[in-house]
DSSP file (Angstrom, degrees, kcal/mol; ACC not computed):
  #  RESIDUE AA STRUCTURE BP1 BP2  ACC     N-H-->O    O-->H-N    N-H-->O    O-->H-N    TCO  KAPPA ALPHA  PHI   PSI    X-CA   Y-CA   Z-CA
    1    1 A X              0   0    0      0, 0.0     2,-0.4     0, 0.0    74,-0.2   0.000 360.0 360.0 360.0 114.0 -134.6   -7.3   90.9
    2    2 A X  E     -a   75   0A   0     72,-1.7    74,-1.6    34,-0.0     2,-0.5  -0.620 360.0-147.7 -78.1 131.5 -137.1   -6.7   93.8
    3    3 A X  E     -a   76   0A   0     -2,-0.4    34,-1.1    34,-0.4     2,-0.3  -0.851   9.8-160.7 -91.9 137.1 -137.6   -3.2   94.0
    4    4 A X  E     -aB  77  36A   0     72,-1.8    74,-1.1    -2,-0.5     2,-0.3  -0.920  11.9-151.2-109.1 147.8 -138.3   -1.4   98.0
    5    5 A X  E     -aB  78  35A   0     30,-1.4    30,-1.0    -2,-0.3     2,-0.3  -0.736  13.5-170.8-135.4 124.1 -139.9    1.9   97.9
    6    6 A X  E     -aB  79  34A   0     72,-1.6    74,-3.6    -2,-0.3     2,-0.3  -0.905  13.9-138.2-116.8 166.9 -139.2    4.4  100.9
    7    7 A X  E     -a   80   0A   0     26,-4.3     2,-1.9    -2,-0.3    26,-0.2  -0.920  12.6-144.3-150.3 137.4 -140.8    7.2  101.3
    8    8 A X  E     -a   81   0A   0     72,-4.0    74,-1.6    -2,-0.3     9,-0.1  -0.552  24.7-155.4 -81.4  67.1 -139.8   11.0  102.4
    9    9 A X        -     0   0    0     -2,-1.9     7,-0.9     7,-0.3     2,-0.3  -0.035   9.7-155.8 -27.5 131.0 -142.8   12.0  104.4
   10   10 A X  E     +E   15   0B   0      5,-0.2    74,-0.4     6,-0.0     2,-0.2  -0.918  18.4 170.3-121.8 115.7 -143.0   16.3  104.2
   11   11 A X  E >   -E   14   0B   0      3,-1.2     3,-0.5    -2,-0.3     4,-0.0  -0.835  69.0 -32.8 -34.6  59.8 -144.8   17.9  106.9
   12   12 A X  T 3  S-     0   0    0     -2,-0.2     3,-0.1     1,-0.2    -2,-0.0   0.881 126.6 -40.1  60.7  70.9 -144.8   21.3  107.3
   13   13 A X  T 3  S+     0   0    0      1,-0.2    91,-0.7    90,-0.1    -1,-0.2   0.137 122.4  98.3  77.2 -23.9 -140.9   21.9  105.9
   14   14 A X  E <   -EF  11 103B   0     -3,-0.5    -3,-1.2    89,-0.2     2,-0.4  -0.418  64.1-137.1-104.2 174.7 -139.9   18.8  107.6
   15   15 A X  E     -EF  10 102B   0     87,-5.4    87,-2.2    -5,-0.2     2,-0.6  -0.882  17.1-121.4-118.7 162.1 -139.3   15.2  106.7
   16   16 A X  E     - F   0 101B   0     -7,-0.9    17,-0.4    -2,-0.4    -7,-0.3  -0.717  26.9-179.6 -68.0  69.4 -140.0   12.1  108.3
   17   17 A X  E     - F   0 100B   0     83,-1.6    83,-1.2    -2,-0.6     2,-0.5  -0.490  10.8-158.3-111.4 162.2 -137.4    9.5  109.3
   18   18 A X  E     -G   31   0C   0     13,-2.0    13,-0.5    81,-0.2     2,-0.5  -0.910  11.7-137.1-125.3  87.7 -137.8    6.4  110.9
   19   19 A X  E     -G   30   0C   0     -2,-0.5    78,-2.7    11,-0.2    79,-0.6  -0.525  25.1-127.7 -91.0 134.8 -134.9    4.2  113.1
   20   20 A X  B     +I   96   0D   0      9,-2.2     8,-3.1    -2,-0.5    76,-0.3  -0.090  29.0 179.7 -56.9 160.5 -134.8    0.9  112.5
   21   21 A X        +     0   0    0     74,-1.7     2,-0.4     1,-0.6    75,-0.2   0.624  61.4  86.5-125.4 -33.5 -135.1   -1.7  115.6
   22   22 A X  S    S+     0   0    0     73,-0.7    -1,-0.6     4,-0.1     2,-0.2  -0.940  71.4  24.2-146.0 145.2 -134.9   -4.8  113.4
   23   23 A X  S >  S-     0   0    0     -2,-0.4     3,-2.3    -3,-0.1    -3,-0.0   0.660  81.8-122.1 -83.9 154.2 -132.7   -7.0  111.8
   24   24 A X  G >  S+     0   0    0      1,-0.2     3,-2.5    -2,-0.2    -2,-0.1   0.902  99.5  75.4 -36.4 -47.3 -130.1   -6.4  114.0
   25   25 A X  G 3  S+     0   0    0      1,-0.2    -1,-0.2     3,-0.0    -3,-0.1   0.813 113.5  24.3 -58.4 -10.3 -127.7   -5.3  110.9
   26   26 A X  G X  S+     0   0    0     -3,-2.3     3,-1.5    -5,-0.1     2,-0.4   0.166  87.6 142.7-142.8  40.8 -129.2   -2.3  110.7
   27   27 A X  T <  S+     0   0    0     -3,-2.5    -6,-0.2     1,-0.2     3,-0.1  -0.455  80.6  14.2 -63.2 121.2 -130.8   -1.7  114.2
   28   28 A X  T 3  S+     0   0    0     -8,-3.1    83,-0.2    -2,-0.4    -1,-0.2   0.294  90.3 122.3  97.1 -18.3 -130.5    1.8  114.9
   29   29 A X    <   -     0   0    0     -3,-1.5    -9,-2.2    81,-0.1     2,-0.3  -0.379  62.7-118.4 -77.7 151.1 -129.7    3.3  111.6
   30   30 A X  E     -Gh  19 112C   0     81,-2.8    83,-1.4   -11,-0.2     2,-0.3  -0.788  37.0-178.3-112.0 145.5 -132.2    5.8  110.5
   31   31 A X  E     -G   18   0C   0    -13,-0.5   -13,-2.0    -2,-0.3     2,-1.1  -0.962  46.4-112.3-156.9 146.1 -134.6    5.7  107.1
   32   32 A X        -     0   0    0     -2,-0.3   -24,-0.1   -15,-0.2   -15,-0.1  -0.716  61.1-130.4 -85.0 103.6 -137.1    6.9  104.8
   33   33 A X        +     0   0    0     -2,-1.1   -26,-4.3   -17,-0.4     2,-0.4   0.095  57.6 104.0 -50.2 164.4 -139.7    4.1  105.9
   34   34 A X  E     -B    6   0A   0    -28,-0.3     2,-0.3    16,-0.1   -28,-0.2  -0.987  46.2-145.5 169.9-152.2 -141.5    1.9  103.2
   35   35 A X  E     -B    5   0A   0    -30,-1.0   -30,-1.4    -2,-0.4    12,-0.2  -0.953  33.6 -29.2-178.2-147.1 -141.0   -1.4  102.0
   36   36 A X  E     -B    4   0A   0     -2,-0.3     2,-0.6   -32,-0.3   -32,-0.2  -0.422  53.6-137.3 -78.1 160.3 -141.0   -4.3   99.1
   37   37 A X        -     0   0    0    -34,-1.1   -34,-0.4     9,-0.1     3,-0.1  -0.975  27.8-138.5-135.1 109.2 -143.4   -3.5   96.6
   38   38 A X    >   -     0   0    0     -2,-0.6     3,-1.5     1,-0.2     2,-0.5   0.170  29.2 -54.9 -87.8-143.3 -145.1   -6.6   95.8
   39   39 A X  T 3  S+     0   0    0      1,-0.2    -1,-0.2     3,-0.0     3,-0.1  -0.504 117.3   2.5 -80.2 133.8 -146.3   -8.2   92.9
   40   40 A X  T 3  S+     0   0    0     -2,-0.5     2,-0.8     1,-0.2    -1,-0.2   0.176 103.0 133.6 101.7 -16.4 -148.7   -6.5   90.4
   41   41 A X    <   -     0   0    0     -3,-1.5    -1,-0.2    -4,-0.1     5,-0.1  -0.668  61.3-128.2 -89.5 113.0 -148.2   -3.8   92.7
   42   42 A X     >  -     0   0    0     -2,-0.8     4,-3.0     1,-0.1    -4,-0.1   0.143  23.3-123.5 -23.9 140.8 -147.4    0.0   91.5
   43   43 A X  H  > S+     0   0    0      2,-0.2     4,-1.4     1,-0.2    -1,-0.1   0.977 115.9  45.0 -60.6 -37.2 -144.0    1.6   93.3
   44   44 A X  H  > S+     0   0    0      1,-0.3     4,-1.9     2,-0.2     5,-0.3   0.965 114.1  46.3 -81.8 -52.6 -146.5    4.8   94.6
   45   45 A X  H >> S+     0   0    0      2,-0.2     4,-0.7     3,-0.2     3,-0.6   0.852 112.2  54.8 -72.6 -47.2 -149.5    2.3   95.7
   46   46 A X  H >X S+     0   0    0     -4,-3.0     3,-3.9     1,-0.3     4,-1.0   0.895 110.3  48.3 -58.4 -90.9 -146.4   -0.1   97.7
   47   47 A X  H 3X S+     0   0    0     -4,-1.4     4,-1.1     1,-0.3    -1,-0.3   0.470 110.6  46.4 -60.6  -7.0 -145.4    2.9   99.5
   48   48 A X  H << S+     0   0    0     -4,-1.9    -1,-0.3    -3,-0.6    11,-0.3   0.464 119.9  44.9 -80.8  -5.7 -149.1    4.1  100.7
   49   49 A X  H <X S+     0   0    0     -3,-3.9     4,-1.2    -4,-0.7    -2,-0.2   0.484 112.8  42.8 -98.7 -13.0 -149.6    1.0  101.6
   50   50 A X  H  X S+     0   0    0     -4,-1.0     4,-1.8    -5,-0.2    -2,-0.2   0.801 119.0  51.0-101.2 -42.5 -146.3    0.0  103.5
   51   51 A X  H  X S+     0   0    0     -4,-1.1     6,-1.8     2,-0.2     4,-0.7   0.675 105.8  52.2 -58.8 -29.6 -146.6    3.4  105.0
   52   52 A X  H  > S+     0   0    0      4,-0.2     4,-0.9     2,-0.2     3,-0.3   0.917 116.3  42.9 -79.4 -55.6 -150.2    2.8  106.1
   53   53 A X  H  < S+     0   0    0     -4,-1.2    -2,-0.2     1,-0.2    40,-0.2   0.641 120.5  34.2 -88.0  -2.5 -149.0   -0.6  107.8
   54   54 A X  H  < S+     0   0    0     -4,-1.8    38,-0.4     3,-0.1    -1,-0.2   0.287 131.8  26.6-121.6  28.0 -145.8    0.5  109.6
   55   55 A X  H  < S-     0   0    0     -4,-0.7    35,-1.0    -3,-0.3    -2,-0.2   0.257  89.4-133.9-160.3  18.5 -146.5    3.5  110.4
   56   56 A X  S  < S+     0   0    0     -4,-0.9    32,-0.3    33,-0.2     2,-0.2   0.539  75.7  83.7  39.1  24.6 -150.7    4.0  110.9
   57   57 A X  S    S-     0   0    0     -6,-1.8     2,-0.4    30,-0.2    30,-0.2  -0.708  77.9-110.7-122.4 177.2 -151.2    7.4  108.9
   58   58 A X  E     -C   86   0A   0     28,-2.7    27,-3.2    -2,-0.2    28,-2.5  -0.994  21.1-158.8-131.3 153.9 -151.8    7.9  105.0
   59   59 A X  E     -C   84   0A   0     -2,-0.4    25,-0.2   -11,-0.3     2,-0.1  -0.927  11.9-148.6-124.1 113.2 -149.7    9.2  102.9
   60   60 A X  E     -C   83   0A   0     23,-1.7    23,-1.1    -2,-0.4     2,-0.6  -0.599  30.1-128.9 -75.9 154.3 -150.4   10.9   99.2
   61   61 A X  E     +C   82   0A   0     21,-0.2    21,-0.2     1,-0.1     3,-0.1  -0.937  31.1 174.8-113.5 138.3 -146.9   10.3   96.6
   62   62 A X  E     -     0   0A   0     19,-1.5     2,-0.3    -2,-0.6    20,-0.2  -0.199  53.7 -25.2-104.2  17.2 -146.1   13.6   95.2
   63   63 A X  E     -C   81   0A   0     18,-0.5    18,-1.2     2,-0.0     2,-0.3  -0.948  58.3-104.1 158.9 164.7 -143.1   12.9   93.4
   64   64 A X  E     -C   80   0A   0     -2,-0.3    16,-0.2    16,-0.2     2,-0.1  -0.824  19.9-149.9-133.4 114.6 -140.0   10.7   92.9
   65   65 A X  E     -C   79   0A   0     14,-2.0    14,-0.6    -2,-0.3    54,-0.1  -0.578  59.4 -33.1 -81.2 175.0 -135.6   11.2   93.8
   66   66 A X  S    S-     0   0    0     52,-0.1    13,-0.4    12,-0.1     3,-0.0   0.905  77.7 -75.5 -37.8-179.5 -133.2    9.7   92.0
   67   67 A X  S    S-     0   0    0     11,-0.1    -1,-0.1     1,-0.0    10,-0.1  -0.556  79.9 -51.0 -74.7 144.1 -133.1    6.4   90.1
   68   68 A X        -     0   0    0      1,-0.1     2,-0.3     8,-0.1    10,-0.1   0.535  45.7-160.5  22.3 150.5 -132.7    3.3   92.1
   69   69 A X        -     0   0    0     -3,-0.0     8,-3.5     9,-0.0     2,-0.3  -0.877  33.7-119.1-169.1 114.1 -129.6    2.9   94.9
   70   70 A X  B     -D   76   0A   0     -2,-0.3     6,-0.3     6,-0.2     3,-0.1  -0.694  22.9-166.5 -80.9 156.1 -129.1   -1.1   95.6
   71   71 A X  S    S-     0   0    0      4,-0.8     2,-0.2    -2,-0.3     5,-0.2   0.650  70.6 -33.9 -77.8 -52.8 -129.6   -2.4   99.1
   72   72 A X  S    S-     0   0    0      3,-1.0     2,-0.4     0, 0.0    -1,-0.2  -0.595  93.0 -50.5-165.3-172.3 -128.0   -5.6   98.5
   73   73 A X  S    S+     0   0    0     -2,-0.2     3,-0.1     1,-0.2    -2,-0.0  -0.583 132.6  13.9 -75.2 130.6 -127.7   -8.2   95.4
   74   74 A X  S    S+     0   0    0     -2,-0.4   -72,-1.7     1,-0.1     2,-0.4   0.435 113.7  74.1  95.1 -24.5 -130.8   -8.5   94.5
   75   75 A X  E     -a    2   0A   0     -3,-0.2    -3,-1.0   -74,-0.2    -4,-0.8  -0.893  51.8-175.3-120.7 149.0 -133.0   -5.5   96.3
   76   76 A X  E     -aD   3  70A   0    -74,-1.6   -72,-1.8    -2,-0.4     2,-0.3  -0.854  18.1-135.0-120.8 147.6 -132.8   -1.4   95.0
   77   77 A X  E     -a    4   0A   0     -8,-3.5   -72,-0.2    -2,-0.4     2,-0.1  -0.951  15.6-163.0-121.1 111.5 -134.3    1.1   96.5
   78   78 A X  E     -a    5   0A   0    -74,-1.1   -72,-1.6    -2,-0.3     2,-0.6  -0.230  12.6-149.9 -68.8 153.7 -136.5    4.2   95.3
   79   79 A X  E     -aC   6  65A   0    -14,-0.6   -14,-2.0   -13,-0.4     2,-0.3  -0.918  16.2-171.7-133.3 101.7 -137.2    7.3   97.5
   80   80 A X  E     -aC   7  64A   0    -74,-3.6   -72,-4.0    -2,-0.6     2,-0.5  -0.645  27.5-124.0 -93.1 171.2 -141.0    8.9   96.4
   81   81 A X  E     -aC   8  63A   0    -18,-1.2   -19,-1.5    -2,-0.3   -18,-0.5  -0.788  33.9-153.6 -97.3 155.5 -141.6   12.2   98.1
   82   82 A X  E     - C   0  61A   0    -74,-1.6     2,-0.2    -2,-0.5   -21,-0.2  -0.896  22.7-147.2-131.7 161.9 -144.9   12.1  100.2
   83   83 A X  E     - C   0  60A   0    -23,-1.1   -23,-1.7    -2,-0.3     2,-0.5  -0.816  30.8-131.0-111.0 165.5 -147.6   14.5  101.5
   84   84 A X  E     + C   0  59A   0    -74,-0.4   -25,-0.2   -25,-0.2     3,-0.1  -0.754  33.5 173.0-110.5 142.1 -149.1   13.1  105.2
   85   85 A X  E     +     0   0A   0    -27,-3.2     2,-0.4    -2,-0.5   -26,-0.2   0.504  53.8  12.2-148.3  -4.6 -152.8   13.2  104.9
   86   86 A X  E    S+ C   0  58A   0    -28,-2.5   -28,-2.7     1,-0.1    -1,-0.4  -0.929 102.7   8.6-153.9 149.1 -154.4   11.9  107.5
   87   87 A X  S    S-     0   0    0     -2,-0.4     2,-0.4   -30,-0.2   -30,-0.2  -0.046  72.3 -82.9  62.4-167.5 -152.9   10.8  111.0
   88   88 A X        -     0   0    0    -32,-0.3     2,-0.3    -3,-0.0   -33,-0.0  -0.997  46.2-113.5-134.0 149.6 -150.1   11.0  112.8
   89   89 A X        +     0   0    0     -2,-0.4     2,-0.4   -32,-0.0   -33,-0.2  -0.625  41.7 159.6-102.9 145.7 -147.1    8.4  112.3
   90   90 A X        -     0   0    0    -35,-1.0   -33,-0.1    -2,-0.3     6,-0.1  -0.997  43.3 -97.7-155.3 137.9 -146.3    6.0  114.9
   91   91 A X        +     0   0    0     -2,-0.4   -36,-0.2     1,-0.2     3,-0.1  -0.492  40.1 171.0 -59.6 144.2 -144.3    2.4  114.9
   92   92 A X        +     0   0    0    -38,-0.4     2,-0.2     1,-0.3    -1,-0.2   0.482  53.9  32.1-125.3 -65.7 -146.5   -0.2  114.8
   93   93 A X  S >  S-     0   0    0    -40,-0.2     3,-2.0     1,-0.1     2,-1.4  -0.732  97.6 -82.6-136.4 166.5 -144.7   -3.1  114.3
   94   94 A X  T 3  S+     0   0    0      1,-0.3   -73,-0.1    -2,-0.2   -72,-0.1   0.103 105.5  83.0 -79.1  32.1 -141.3   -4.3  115.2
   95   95 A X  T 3  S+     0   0    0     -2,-1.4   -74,-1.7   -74,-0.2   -73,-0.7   0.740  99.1  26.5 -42.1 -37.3 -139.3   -2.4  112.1
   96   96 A X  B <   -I   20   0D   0     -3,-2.0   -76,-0.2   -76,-0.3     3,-0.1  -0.875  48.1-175.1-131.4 155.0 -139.0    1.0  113.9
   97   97 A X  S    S+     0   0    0    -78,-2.7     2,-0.3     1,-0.3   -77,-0.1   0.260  78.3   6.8-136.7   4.1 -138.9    2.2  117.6
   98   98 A X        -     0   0    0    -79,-0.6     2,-0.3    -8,-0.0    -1,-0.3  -0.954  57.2-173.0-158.5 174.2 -138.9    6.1  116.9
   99   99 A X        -     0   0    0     -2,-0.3   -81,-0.2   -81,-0.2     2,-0.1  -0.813  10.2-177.0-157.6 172.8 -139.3    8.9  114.0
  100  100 A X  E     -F   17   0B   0    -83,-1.2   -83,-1.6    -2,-0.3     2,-1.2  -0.752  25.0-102.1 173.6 140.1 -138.9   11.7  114.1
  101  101 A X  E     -F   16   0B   0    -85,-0.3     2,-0.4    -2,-0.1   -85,-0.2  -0.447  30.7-169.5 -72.8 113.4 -139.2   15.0  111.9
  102  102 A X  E     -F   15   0B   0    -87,-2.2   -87,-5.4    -2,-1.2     2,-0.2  -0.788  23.2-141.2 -89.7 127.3 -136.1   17.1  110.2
  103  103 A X  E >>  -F   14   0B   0     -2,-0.4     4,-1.6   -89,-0.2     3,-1.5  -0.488  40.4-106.7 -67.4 135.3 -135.9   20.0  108.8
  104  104 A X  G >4 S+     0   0    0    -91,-0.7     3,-1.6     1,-0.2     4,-0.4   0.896 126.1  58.6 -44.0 -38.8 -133.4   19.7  105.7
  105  105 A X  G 34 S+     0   0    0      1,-0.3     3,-0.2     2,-0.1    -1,-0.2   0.769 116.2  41.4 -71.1 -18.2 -130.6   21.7  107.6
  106  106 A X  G X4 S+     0   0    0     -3,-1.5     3,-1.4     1,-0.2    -1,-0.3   0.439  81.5  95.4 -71.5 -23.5 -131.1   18.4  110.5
  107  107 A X  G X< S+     0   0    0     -3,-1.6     3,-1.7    -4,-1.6    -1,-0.2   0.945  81.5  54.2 -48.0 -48.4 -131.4   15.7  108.5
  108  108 A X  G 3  S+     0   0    0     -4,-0.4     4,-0.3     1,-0.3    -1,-0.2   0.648  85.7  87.5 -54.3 -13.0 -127.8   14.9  108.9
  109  109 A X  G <  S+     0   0    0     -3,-1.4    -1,-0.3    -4,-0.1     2,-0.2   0.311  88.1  41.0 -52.3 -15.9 -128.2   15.0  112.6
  110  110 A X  S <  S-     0   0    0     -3,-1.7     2,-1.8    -4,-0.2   -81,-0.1  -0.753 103.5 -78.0-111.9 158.3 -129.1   11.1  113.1
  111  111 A X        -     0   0    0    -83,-0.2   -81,-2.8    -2,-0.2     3,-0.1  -0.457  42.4-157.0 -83.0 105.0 -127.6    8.1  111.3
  112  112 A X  B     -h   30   0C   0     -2,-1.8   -81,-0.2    -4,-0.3     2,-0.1  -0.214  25.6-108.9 -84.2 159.4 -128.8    7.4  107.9
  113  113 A X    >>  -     0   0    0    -83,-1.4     3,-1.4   -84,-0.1     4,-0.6  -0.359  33.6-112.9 -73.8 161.1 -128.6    4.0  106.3
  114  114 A X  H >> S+     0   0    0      1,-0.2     3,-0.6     2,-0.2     4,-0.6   0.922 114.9  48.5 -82.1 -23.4 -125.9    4.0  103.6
  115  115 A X  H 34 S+     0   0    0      1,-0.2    -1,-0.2     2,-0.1   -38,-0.1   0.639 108.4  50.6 -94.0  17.8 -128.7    3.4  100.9
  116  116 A X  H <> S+     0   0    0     -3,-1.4     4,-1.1   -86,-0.2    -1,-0.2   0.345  94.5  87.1-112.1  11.0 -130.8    6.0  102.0
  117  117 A X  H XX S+     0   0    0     -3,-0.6     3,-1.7    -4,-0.6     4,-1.6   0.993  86.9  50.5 -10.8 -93.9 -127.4    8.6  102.0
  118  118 A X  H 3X S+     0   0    0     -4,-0.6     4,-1.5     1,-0.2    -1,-0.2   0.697 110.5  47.0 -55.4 -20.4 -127.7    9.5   98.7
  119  119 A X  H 3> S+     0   0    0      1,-0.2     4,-4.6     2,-0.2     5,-0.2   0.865 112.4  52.0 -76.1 -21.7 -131.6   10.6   98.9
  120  120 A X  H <X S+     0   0    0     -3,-1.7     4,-0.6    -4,-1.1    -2,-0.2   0.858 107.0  50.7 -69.6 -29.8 -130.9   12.3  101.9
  121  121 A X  H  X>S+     0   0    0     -4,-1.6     4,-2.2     2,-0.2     5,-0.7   0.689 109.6  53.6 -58.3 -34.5 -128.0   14.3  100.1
  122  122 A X  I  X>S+     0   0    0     -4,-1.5     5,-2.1    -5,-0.5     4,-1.9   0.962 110.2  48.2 -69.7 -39.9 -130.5   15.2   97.1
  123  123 A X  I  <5S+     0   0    0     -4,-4.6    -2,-0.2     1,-0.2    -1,-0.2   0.852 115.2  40.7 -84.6  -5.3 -132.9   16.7   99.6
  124  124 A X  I  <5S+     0   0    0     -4,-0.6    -1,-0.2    -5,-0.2    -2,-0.2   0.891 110.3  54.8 -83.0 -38.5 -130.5   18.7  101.4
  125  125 A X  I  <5S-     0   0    0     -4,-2.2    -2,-0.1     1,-0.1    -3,-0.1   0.915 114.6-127.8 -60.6 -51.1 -128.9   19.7   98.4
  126  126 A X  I  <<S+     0   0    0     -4,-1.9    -3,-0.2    -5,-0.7    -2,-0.1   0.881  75.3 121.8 100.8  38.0 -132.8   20.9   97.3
  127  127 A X      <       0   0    0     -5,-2.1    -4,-0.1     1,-0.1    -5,-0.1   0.589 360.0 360.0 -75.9 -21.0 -133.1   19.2   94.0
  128  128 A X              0   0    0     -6,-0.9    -1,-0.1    -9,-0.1    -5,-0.1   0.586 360.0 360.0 -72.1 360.0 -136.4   17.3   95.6
C-alpha cells in the first residue's frame, strides 16, 4: 500500500487548500496538498518535502488526523496538521492553479475531494 501524505497548512486560524488543475479526474476539486511519500521516507519528512516542492514555502508537522482514508486500490491517504514557517505558498508546478486560506466555518465553501472529506469534517467538527 503506497501511502500519500497531505497536509493542513494553519495560518493564523485558517487552513490552506489547494485546487487541483491536473489529472483531469480530479481537475478542479479542492485538497490538503502533499504527495507520495517515498521510499525510506518518514510520512512527516514526505510532507515537508512535497510541500516544499509544490508549493515553495516550508512547513513544520505538528500533528496527525485520522487513520488512513483510501484514494484508490492501492494508495491511502493521511492528513498531518502543519505550521507555515517560512514563505508564502504558491503553485509551482502543474498539480494546483490556486489556494487559498479557510477559516474552519469556510472550509466547506469550495469542493473538497471525496478523500480529503472526511479530514475536512474532523477539522470543522474541532477534534484536530
Amino acid at each position: 500500500m503506497q501511502l500519500v501524505v497531505g497536509v493542513a497548512i494553519l495560518r493564523d486560524g485558517r487552513y490552506l487548500a489547494a485546487r487541483r488543475a491536473y489529472p483531469a479526474d480530479v481537475a478542479g476539486g479542492w485538497e490538503f496538498p502533499g504527495g507520495k511519500v517515498e521510499q525510506g521516507e518518514g510520512p512527516a519528512t514526505a510532507a515537508e518535502r512535497e510541500i516544499a516542492e509544490e508549493l515553495g514555502c516550508r512547513v513544520r508537522v505538528t500533528g496527525w488526523l485520522i487513520a488512513a482514508v483510501p484514494i484508490r486500490p492501492g494508495l491511502q491517504l493521511r492528513v498531518a496538521t502543519a505550521e507555515l514557517v517560512a514563505g508564502e505558498p504558491v503553485p509551482r508546478h502543474r498539480e494546483h492553479d490556486a489556494v487559498r486560506w479557510l477559516a474552519p466555518a469556510e472550509l466547506w465553501s469550495v469542493g473538497w475531494l471525496p478523500a480529503d472529506q472526511p479530514f475536512v469534517e474532523e477539522l470543522v467538527g474541532g477534534t484536530a
